[in-house]
Every structure is written in structure tokens, then in C-alpha cells.
C-alpha positions as CSV (number, residue, x, y, z in Angstrom):
1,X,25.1,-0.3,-18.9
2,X,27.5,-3.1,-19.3
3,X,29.7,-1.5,-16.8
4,X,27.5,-1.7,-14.0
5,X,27.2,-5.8,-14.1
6,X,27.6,-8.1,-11.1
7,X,28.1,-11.1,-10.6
8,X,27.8,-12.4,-6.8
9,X,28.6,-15.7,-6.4
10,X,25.6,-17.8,-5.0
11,X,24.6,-21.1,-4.3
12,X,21.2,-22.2,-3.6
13,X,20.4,-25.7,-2.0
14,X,17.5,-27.2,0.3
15,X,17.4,-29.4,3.3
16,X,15.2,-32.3,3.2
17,X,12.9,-30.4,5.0
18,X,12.6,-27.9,2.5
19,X,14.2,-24.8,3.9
20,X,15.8,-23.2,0.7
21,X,19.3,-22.3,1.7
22,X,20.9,-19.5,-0.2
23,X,25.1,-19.0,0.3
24,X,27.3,-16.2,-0.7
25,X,30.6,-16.4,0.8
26,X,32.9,-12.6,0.7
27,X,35.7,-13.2,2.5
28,X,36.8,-9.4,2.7
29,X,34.3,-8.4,4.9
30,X,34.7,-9.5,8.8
31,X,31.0,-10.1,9.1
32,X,28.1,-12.2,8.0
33,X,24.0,-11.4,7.2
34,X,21.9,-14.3,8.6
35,X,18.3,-13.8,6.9
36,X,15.4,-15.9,7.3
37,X,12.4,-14.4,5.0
38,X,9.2,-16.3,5.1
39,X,6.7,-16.1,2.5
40,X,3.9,-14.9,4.3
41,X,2.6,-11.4,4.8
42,X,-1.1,-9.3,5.0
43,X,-2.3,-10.7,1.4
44,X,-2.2,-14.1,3.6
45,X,-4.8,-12.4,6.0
46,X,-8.7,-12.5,5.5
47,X,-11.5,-10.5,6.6
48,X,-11.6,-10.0,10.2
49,X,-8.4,-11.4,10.5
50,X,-5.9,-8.4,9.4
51,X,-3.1,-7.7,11.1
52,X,-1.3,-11.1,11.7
53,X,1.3,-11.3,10.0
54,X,3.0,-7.8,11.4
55,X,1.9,-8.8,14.7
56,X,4.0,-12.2,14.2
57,X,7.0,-10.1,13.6
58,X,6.7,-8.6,17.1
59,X,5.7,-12.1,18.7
60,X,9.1,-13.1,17.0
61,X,11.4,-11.5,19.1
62,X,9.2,-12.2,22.6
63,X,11.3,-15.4,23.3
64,X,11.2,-18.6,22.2
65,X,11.9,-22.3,24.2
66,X,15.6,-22.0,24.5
67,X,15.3,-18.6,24.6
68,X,13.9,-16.2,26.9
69,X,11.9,-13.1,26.5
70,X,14.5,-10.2,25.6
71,X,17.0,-12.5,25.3
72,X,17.2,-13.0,21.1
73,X,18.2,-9.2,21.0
74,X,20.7,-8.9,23.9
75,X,22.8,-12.0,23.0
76,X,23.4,-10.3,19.5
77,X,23.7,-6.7,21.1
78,X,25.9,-8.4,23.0
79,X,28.6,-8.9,20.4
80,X,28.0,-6.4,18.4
81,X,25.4,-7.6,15.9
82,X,22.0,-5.8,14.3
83,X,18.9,-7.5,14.5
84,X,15.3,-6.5,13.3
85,X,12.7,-8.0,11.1
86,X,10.1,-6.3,8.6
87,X,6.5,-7.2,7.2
88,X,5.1,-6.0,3.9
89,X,2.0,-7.2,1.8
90,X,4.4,-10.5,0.3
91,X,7.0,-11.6,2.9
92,X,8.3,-11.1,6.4
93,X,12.3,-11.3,7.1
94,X,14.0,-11.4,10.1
95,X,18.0,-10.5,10.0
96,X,20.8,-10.1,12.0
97,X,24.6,-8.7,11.0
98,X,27.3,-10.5,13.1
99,X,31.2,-10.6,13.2
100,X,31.9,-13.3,11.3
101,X,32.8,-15.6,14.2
102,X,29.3,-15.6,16.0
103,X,27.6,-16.9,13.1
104,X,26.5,-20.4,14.9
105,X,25.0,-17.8,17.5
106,X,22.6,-16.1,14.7
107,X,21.9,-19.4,13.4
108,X,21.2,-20.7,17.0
109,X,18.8,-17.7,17.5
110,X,16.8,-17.9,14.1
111,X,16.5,-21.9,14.1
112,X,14.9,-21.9,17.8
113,X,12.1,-19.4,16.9
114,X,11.5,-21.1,13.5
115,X,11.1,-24.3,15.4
116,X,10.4,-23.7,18.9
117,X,8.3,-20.5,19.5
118,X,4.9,-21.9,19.6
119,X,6.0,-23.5,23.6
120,X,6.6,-20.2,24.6
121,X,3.4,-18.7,23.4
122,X,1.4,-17.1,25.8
123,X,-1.8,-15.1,26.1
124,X,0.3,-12.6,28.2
125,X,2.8,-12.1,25.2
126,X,0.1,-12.1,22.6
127,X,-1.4,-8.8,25.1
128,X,1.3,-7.3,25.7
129,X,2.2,-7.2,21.9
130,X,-1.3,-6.6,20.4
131,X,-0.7,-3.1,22.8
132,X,2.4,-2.6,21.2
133,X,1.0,-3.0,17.4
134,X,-1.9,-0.7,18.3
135,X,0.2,2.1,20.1
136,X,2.4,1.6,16.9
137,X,-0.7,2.0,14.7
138,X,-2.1,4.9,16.5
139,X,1.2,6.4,16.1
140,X,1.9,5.9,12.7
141,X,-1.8,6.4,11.4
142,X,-4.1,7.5,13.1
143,X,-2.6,10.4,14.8
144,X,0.1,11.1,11.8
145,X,-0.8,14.1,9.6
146,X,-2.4,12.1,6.5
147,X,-1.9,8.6,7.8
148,X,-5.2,7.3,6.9
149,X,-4.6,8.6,3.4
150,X,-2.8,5.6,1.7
151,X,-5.3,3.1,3.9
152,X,-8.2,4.9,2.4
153,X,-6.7,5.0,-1.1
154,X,-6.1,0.9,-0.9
155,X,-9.7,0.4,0.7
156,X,-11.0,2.3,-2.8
157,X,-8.5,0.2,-5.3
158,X,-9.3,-2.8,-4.2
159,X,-12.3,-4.4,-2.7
160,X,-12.9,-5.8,0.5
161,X,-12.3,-9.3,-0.2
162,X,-9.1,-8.7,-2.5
163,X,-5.9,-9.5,0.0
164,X,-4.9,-5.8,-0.8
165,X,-7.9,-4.2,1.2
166,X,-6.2,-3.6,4.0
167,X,-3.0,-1.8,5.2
168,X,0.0,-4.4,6.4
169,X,-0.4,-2.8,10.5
170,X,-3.9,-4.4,10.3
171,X,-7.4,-2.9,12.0
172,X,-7.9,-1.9,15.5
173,X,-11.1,-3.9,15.6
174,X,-9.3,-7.1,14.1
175,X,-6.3,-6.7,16.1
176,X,-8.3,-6.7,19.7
177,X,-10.2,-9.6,17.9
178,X,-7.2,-11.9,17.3
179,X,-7.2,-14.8,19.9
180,X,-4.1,-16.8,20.8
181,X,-5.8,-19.7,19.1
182,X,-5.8,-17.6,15.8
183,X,-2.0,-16.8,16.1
184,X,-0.9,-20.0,17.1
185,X,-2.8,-21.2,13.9
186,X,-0.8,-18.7,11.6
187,X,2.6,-20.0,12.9
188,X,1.7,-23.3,12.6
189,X,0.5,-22.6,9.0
190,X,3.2,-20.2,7.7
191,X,6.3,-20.1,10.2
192,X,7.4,-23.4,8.8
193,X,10.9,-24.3,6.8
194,X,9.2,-25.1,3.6
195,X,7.7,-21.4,3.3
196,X,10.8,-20.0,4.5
197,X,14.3,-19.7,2.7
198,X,17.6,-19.0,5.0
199,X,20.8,-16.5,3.3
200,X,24.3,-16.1,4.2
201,X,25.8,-13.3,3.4
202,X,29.6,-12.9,4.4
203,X,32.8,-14.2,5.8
204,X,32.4,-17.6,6.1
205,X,33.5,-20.8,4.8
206,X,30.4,-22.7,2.5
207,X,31.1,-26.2,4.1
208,X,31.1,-25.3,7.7
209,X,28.2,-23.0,7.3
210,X,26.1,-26.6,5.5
211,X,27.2,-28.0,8.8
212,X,25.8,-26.0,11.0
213,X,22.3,-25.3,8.8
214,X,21.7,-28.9,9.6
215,X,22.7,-29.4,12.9
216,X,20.2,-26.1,13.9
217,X,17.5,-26.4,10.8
218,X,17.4,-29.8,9.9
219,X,15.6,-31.5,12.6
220,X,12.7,-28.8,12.2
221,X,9.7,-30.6,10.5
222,X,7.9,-29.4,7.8
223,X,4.3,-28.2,7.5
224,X,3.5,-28.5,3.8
225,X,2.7,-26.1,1.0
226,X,0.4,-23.4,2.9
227,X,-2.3,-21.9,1.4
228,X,-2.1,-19.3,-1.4
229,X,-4.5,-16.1,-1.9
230,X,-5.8,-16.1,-5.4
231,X,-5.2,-12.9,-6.5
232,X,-6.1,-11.6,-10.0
233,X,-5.5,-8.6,-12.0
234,X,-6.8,-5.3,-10.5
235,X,-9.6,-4.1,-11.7
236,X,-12.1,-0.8,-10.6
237,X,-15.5,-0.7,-12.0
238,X,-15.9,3.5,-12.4
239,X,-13.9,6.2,-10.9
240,X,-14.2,6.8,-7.3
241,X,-13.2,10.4,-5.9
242,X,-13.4,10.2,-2.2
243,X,-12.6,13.5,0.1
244,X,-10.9,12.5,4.0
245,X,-11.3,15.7,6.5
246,X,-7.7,15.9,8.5
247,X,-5.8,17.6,11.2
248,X,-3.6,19.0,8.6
249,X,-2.6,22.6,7.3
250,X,-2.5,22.0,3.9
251,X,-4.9,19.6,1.4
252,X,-3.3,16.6,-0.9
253,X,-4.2,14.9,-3.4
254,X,-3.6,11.1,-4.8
255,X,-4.6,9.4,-7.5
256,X,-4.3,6.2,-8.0
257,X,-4.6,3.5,-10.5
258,X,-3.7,-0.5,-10.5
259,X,0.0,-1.7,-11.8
260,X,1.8,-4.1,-12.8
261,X,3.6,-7.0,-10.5
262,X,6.8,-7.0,-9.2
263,X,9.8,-7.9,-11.3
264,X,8.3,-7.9,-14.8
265,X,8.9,-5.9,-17.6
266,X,5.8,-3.6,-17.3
267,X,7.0,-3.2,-13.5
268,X,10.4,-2.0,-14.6
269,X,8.4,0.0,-17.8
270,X,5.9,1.9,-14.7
271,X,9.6,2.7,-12.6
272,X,10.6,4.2,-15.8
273,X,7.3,6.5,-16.3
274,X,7.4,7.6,-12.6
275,X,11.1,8.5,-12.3
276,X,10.4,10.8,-15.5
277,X,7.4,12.2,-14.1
278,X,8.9,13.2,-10.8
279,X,12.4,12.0,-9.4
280,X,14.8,14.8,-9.3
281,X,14.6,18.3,-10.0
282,X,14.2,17.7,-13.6
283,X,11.7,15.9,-13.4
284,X,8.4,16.7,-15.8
285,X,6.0,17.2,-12.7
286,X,8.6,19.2,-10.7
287,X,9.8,21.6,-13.0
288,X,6.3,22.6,-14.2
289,X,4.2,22.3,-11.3
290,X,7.1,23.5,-8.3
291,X,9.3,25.5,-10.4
292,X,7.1,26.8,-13.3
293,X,3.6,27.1,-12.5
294,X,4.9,27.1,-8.7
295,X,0.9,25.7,-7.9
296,X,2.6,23.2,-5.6
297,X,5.2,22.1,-2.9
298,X,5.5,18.6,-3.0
299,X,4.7,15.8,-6.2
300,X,5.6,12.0,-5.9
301,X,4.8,9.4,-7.9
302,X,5.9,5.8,-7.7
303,X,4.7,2.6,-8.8
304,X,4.5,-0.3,-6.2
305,X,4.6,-3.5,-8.2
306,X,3.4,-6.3,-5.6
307,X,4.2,-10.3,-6.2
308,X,0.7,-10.6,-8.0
309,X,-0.5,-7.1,-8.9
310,X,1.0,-3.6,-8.5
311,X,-0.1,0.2,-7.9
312,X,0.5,3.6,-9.6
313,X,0.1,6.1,-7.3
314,X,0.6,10.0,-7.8
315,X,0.6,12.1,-4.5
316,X,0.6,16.0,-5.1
317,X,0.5,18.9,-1.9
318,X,-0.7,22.4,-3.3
319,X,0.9,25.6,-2.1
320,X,-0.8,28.1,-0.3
321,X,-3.3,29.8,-1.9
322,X,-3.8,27.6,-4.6
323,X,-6.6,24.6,-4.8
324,X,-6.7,21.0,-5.5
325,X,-8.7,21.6,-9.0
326,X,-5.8,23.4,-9.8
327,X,-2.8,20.7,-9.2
328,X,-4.5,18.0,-10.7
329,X,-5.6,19.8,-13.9
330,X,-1.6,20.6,-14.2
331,X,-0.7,17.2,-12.9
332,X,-3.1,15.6,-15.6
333,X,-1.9,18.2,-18.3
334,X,2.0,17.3,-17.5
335,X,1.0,13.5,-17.6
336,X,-1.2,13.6,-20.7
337,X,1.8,15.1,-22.9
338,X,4.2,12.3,-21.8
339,X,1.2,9.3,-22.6
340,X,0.9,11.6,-25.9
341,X,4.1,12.3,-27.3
342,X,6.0,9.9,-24.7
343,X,9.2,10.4,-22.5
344,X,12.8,12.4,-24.2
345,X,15.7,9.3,-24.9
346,X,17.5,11.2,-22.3
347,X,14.8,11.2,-19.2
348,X,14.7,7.6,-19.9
349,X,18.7,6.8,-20.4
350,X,18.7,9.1,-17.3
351,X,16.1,7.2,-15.0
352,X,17.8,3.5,-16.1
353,X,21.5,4.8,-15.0
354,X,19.9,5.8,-11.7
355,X,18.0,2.6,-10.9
356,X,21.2,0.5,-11.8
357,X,23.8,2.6,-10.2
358,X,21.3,2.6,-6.8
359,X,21.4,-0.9,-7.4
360,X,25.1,-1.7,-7.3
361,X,25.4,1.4,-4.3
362,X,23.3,-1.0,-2.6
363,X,25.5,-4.1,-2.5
364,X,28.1,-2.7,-0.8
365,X,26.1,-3.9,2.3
366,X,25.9,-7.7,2.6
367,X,22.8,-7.0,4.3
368,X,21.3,-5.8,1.5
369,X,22.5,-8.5,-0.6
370,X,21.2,-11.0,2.0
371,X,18.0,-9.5,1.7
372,X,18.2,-8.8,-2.2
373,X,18.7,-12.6,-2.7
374,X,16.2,-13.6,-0.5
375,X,13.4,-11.3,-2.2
376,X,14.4,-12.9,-5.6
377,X,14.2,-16.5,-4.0
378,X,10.6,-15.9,-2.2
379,X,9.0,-13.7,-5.0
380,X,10.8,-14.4,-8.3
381,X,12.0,-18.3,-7.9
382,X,15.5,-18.1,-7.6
383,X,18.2,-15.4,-5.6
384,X,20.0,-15.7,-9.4
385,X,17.8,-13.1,-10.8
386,X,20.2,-11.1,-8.5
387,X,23.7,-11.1,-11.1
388,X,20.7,-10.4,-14.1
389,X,19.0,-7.2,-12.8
390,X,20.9,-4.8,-15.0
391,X,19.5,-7.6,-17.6
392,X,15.6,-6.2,-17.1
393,X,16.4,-2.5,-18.9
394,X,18.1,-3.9,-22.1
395,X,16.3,-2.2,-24.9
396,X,14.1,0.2,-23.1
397,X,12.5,2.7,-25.8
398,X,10.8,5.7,-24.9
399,X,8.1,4.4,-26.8
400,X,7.4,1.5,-24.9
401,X,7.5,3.1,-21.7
402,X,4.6,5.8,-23.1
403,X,2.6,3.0,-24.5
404,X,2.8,0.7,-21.0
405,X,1.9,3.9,-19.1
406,X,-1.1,4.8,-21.7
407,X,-2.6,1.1,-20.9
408,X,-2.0,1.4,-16.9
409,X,-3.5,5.0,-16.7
410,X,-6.6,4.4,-19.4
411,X,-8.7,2.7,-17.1
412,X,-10.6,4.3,-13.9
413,X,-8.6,6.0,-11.1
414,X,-9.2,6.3,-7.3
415,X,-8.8,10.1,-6.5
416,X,-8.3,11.1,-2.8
417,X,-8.4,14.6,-1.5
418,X,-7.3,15.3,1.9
419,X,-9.4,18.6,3.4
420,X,-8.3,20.3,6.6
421,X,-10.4,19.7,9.2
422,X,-9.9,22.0,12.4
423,X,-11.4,19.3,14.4
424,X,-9.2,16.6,13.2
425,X,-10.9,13.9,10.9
426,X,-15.1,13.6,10.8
């Protein structure tokens, strides 16, 4: 494990602003990441407000003061950068890869919207864009084979005033509901350099890169500490078994249960239990229920661990001719040994090489370091906690993965089943 160490160079500073400015020079690339990750996502939302902060992403790129509508893409297009952004339930990041000599242009771009979008806000944009989300959403949920599934599950695992209620895309009712003055409100609140930390990941020289941070980020003002959801430990009063009628061929079930957060050692502990369970061909669930008992096609299990809370969630698609009462009395049989008699050294030896090797795959992309060390920075406290990942699987034992995964699975479970439905959904 030694073997797979890094350790990235990195220097963290913050403008008197309080943008958190994160720097790690590599001078054999020819290229730079510019990220900007702000720590706002849909756990920020409320009630009847859902949906903002993936909306934002797409009001983002509609042209800011300096900058015209279309024109933040085709400027970096134009040289040969990438540009996109992301939401998820704890952050939103906007990025851009650029040869190494058009990095005051990223900066440029980035600074303008941070600081000057809310002049070019209109109710035209916000239209047009709310259109956009909900063509997306319709796309991606409604009229997806089992897209409401993992909306339904969340809606059952947590309750309606927990920030995890509701999916990231927001509601259709919430989304025709939002008002420019509600959007403007969320900028103003969220989009600000002290809830936002800035990377540089590249070819480029530390002092000249401090230059031009100021010159584009420094005159920004601050907006003070924005609120924060309070957001305690899942919990779920009694089972709950729900059944969702779909346009699809074949039923699925997931079960789900509440986690751990992100980053911790019972986050790390659930990765552990999951991988064993089902990543690979080897894998407990696989071999007995695809290649064995050949009852199903598909299993996955994961474990989502969140910046406050986290998910376990098990997702299993019967073959043909064979019933949901019949996957999940082998799923639960399969699972039920491993809680017993706990996980072989080797599946655990097995899933820790895996997660660390993916790990160092992955920073061979100076995105992905840009956006590695900005994650650590907005959800951990400090992009450091980079160079000491391999640190979080010292002294693993299969009996401490089993005994974490006995506690996380003994209380109640949300069980879905998705039913064809010739009809499409009731």
C-alpha cells in the first residue's frame, strides 16, 4: 500500500476577501485546470424551493456583464479549452482545461461570473433556462425507464423537511415556481468568494498565477458566512416497502438504508462492504445470485457518503421468469452471511488495492486533481487530505468492516419495487 503514495505539491492561501486559493504547479504538462467549486448545492434548498442550485449551474454559462450570452464557452472553445460545471447534493464546480498560456483567459471568464452575473440577469434567461432544466428533467426522469426510482427511494429515507428529500434536478412544480427574485437571492447568498475556493492545476508559475488571482478576484466583495442546513444523523421510524408501476420490461428492486458521511472511517468501512458484495465478477452477490442461482441479471450496491450523512443502497434486476421475493430473499441470504461470519482477508485486501490504484489512475488528469483538491477543501477543510488518502485504509480488518456494516444495516430499510406497468406509471 505504501507504493501507491502521492504526494502533490499544494499550497493553499486566501485573499482578503476570503476566496480560498488552492495551487499546484506541474510543469510537464502544457495545460492548466482552473476550478472554482462553491459550497452550495440541493441540501441548501427548502421546501418549495428545490431545484436552485442546478438551475444556477445553467444560469452560469448564460453570460455575465463583460460577457455575453454564449460567449464564456466559445472564447475557451476557441483555443482549445473544456469547460462544464456540475451540481450534486454538497457543492457545485465550474472548470475549464486550457493550454497553459490562456490561463488569464479562464481566470478572466470565472472571476466575471463570480462577480458580475447578477447585471446580466434576466427574466428571459431565467425562462429560457428553467425550459432547459425541465426538458432535461423530463429526459432524464420522468420518461427514463426507472428514473423516478432513486427520487422515490430518497423521498422514503428521508423526510420532507430533511435537505435530502429531494433529487438535485429539483420538482417540476418548484422549478415553474422559482421567480427571478428567488434566484437572484441565491446568488447573492451563495455565489460569493467566501463560499467559494479557486484551484490551479498545471503549467504555470505560483507567483504570476497570485498576480493575476488578485487583479481578477480580489476586488470581488464578500457576502459573509451563508447559511448552513442542519442536518442530523438519518434516522427511519419502521420499514417502508413502497411498489412504483413503470414503463419497463423487467421489475427491480432497492433497498436502502442511511450511511455514513463522506470521508470518515465508517464511509471508507461501507465502500469496503459494497465492493465485496458486488464489484467485479467475484463479487459475493454476483457469483451467487448471476452466476450460481442465475435468479438475476443485474446487482449494484454502493454506499453514497454525503458531507453530513450518507446512503447504502442495494439495486437488484431479476431475470425472466423469476420474482422479486426471490432476489431479495438471495440478496438478504448472501448479505446476512457476510454481517455473520464477515468479509475473506482477500475480498477486503482486494477491494482496498482497487480503490487506491483508481485513485492514483485518476491523477493522471490535472482535472481531476483540480477537482480532487477542491472537494477536500469544500467538504473536508483542507485540499491536503489529498497526499493522505491512501492514509484512510491503514489497518482495515475484515472484522471491522462486518461489524460497521452489521450497525448500518440493523436498523429499518426503505424497500422499493419497480412493477411493469403497460401504461407507463399510475
Amino acid at each position: 500500500m505504501q507504493t501507491l503514495r502521492v504526494n502533490l505539491p499544494i499550497t493553499e492561501d486566501r485573499l482578503s476577501n476570503g476566496l480560498h486559493v488552492i495551487l499546484h504547479p506541474d510543469p510537464s504538462v502544457p495545460v492548466v485546470a482552473v476550478e472554482v467549486m462553491y459550497h452550495v448545492g440541493s441540501k441548501n434548498e427548502s421546501p418549495g424551493h428545490t431545484g436552485l442550485a442546478h438551475l444556477f449551474e445553467h444560469m452560469m454559462f448564460k453570460g455575465s456583464q463583460n460577457v455575453p450570452d454564449g460567449e464564456h464557452f466559445h472564447r475557451l472553445q476557441a483555443v482549445g479549452g473544456q469547460v462544464n460545471g456540475s451540481t450534486n447534493e454538497d457543492r457545485t464546480n465550474y472548470y475549464e482545461l486550457v493550454p497553459a498560456d490562456q490561463l488569464e483567459l479562464a481566470l478572466f471568464l470565472e472571476s466575471d461570473r463570480m462577480g458580475a452575473l447578477l447585471p446580466a440577469l434576466t427574466q428571459e434567461k431565467l425562462d429560457n433556462q428553467r425550459d432547459v432544466v425541465r426538458n432535461e428533467r423530463r429526459q432524464s426522469y420522468e420518461n427514463q425507464p426507472y428514473g423516478l426510482a432513486h427520487e422515490t427511494l430518497m423521498a422514503a429515507l428521508y423526510p420532507p423537511d430533511y435537505p435530502h428529500h429531494w433529487p438535485v434536478i429539483g420538482s417540476m412544480e418548484d422549478l415553474a415556481a422559482a421567480r427571478l427574485d428567488d434566484v437572484r437571492a441565491f446568488f447573492h447568498t451563495y455565489y460569493a468568494p467566501d463560499n467559494a475556493c479557486l484551484v490551479l492545476a498545471g503549467n504555470f508559475r505560483i507567483d504570476e498565477a497570485r498576480t493575476l488571482i488578485e487583479r481578477y478576484f480580489g476586488p470581488i466583495p464578500s457576502h459573509g458566512e451563508p447559511p448552513r442546513p442542519a442536518i442530523g444523523p438519518g434516522t427511519l421510524a419502521a420499514p417502508c416497502e413502497i411498489t412504483l408501476p413503470d414503463a419497463v420490461q423487467l421489475p427491480r428492486l432497492y433497498i436502502a438504508w442511511h450511511g455514513a458521511p463522506w470521508n470518515t472511517r465508517e464511509d471508507i468501512l461501507l465502500d469496503v462492504f459494497t465492493d465485496v458484495l458486488s464489484s467485479g465478477k467475484n463479487s459475493r452477490l454476483y457469483r451467487s445470485l448471476v452466476v450460481d442461482q442465475q435468479c438475476a441479471q443485474s446487482v449494484i450496491t454502493y454506499h453514497h457518503g454525503l458531507e453530513r450523512t450518507g446512503r447504502l443502497v442495494m439495486q437488484i434486476t431479476p431475470r425472466t421468469g423469476h420474482t422479486i421475493g426471490e432476489v431479495r430473499d438471495a440478496t438478504m441470504a448472501v448479505v446476512q452471511d457476510v454481517l455473520t461470519h464477515g468479509p475473506d482477508p482477500g475480498e477486503v485486501e482486494k477491494s482496498i488495492m482497487m480503490n487506491l490504484s483508481q485513485h492514483i489512475h485518476g491523477l493522471s488528469s490535472m482535472l481531476h486533481r483540480a477537482d480532487a483538491m477542491a472537494t477536500y477543501h469544500t467538504l473536508g477543510g483542507s485540499a491536503g487530505l489529498l497526499n493522505t488518502y491512501p492514509d484512510r485504509y491503514q489497518g482495515i480488518t475484515p472484522e471491522e468492516v462486518r461489524a460497521c456494516a452489521a450497525r448500518v444495516l440493523a436498523p429499518p430499510s426503505v424497500t422499493l419495487t419497480v412493477v411493469p406497468h403497460k401504461d407507463g406509471r399510475a
